[in-house]
N, C-alpha and C positions, 0 to 999 in steps of 0.2 A: 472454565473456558472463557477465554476473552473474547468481545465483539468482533475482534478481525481474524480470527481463529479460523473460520473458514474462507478468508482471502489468505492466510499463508498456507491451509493445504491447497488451496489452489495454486499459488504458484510456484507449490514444491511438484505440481503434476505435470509444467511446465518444461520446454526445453530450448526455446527460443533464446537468443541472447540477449534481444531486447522485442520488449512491446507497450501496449500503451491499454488504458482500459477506461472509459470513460466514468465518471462518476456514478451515473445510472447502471452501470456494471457492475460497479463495485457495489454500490447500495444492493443489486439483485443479488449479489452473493453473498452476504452479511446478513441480508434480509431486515438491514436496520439504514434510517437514513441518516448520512454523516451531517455531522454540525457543521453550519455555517465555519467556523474555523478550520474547515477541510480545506478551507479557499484559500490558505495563508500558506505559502512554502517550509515555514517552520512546523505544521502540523506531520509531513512527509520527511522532517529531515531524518536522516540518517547518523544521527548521532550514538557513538561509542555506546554508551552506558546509557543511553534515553530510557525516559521509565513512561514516556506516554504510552497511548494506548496502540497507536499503529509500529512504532518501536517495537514495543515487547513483543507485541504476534509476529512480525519480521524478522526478527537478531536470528532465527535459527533456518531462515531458506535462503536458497539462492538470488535471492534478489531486493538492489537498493530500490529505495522509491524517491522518485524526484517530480513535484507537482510541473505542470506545464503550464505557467502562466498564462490568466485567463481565458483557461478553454477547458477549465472543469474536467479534465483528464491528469490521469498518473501514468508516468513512465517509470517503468520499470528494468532493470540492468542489472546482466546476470554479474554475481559476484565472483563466481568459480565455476 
């Protein structure tokens, strides 16, 4: 089970189009705290075949993740 394993069942529980979850959210749902390179929009992207870590626990839910610059939040956008 990877680190973000339980932020993509969570938002496979999801049905909103879009939302937003603050970093401290996301750390209480992982129950681990993200590295300093959570701050870099490349950590979120959504790339094809990405093999990082928040990538691989995403490719299989309905939702990209896109960082919101400087405000320690992820948006999230349903994909189907």
């Amino acid at each position: 089970m990877s680190k973000f394993t339980p932020l993509a069942n969570y938002c496979r529980e999801q049905t909103l189009k879009e939302f937003e979850l603050s970093f401290l959210k996301i750390e209480a749902i992982i129950e681990s705290k993200l590295p300093g390179s959570a701050q870099r929009p490349q950590y979120w992207a959504n790339v094809v075949n990405g093999t990082g870590p928040v990538r691989s626990a995403m490719r299989d839910t309905p939702y990209d993740t896109f960082l919101i610059a400087g405000s320690k939040r992820v948006r999230f956008e349903r994909k189907y």
